[in-house]
C-alpha positions in Angstrom: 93.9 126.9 101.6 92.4 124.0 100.0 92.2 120.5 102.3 90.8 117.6 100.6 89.7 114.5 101.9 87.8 111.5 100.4 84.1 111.9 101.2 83.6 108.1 101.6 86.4 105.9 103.1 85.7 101.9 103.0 87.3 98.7 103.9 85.5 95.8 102.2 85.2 92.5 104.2 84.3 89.3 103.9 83.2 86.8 107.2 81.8 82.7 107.3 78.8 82.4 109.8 78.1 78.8 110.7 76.6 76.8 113.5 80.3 76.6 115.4 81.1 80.8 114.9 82.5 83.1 112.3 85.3 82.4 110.3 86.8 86.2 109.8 86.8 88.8 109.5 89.0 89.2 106.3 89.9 92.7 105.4 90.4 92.5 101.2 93.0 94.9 100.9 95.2 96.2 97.5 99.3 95.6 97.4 99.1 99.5 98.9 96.9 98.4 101.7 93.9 100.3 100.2 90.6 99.0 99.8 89.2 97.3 96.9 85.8 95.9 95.3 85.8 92.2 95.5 86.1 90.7 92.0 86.7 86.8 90.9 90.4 86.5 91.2 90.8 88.1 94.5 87.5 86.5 96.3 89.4 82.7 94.4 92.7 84.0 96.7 90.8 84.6 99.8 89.2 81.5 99.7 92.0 79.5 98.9 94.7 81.6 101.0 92.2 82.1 103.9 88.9 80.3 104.0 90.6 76.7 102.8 93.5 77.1 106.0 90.3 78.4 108.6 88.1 74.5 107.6 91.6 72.6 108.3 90.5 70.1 111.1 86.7 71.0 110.9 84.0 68.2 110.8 82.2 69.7 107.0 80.2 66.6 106.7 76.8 68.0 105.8 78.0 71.7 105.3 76.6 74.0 102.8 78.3 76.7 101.6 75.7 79.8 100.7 76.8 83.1 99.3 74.7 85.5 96.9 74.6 85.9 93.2 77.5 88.6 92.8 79.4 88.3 90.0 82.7 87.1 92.0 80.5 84.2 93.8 79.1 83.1 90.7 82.1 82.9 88.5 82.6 78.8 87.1 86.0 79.1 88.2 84.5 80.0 91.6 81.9 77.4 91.9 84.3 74.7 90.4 86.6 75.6 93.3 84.1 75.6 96.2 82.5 72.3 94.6 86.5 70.5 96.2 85.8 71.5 99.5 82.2 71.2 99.5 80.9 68.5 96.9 77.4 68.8 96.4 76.8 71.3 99.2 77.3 75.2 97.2 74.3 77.2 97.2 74.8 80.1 94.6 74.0 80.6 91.4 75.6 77.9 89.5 75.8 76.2 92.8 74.3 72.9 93.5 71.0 74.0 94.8 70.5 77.7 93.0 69.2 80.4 95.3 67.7 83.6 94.5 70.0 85.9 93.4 69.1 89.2 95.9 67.8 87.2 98.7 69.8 88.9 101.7 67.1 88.5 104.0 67.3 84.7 103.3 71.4 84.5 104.3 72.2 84.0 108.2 75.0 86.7 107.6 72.7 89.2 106.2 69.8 88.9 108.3 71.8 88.3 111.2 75.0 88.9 111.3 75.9 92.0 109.2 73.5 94.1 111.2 74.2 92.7 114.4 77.9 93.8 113.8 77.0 96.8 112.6 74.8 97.6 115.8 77.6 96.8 117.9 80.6 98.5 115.7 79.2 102.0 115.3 78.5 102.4 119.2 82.5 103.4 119.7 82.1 106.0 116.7 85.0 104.7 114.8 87.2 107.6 113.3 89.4 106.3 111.0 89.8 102.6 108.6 91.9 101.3 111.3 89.5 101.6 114.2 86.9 100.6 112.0 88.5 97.6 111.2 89.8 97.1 114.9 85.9 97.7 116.0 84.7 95.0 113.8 87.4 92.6 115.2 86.9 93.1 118.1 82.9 92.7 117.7 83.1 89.5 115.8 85.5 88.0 118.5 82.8 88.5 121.0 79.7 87.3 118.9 79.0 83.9 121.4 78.9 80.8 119.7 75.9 79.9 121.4 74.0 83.0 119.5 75.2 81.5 116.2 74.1 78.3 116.9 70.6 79.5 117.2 70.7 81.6 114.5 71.3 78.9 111.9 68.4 76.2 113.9 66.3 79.4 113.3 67.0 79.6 109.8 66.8 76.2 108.8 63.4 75.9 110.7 
């Protein structure tokens, strides 16, 4: 008997870290629920189906938006469509202020928050997608806003 399984499952997701919290998680998911790479069109439909409804009401005066030089984030189309929401304020390539392109320890959700999810997450030994996903809920609803307050003082010092 023959039982196959995929050696490597993933779930590909995508959070905001400012001062006030994180915006997220969002799971990027195919029509058949299955994970998929980020590309242009679908990280444009995040952020106008998700990100754009999570600033309603927020005070953005002064906020940058950062991300890295993928592909996806560094798109015209993209850069165009962060540019309405945050004039003057993108940092990416093709961004208002450019920023180096692999510069992960430079990003408050790299050097910070990525790991200290992942620290967190893989203490329950998560089985399966769904408790993966449910662990990094659940983690990221507990990360204190206090915390990511001081992260992003730290980082701007």
């Amino acid at each position: 008997m023959i039982h196959e399984k995929p050696l490597h499952a993933r779930t590909t997701v995508w959070c905001g870290f400012w001062a006030g919290g994180v915006i997220g998680p969002y799971f990027l998911k195919h029509e058949a629920g299955n994970a998929v790479t980020m590309n242009g069109i679908c990280y444009r439909n995040m952020i106008m189906e998700f990100l754009w409804p999570q600033l309603d009401g927020m005070d953005m005066e002064g906020m940058w938006f950062q991300q890295d030089g993928a592909t996806c984030h560094t798109a015209h189309e993209t850069t165009e469509l962060l540019r309405e929401k945050f004039p003057g304020y993108v940092t990416s390539g093709n961004g208002n202020q450019n920023w180096p392109q692999r510069s992960c320890d430079l990003t408050p959700c790299n050097f910070f928050l990525w790991g200290c999810v992942k620290s967190r997450v893989y203490v329950n030994k998560p089985q399966t997608i769904p408790e993966l996903k449910a662990e990094i809920q659940r983690v990221i609803g507990t990360t204190e806003l206090q915390l990511c307050g001081n992260v992003i003082q730290s980082f701007v010092k």
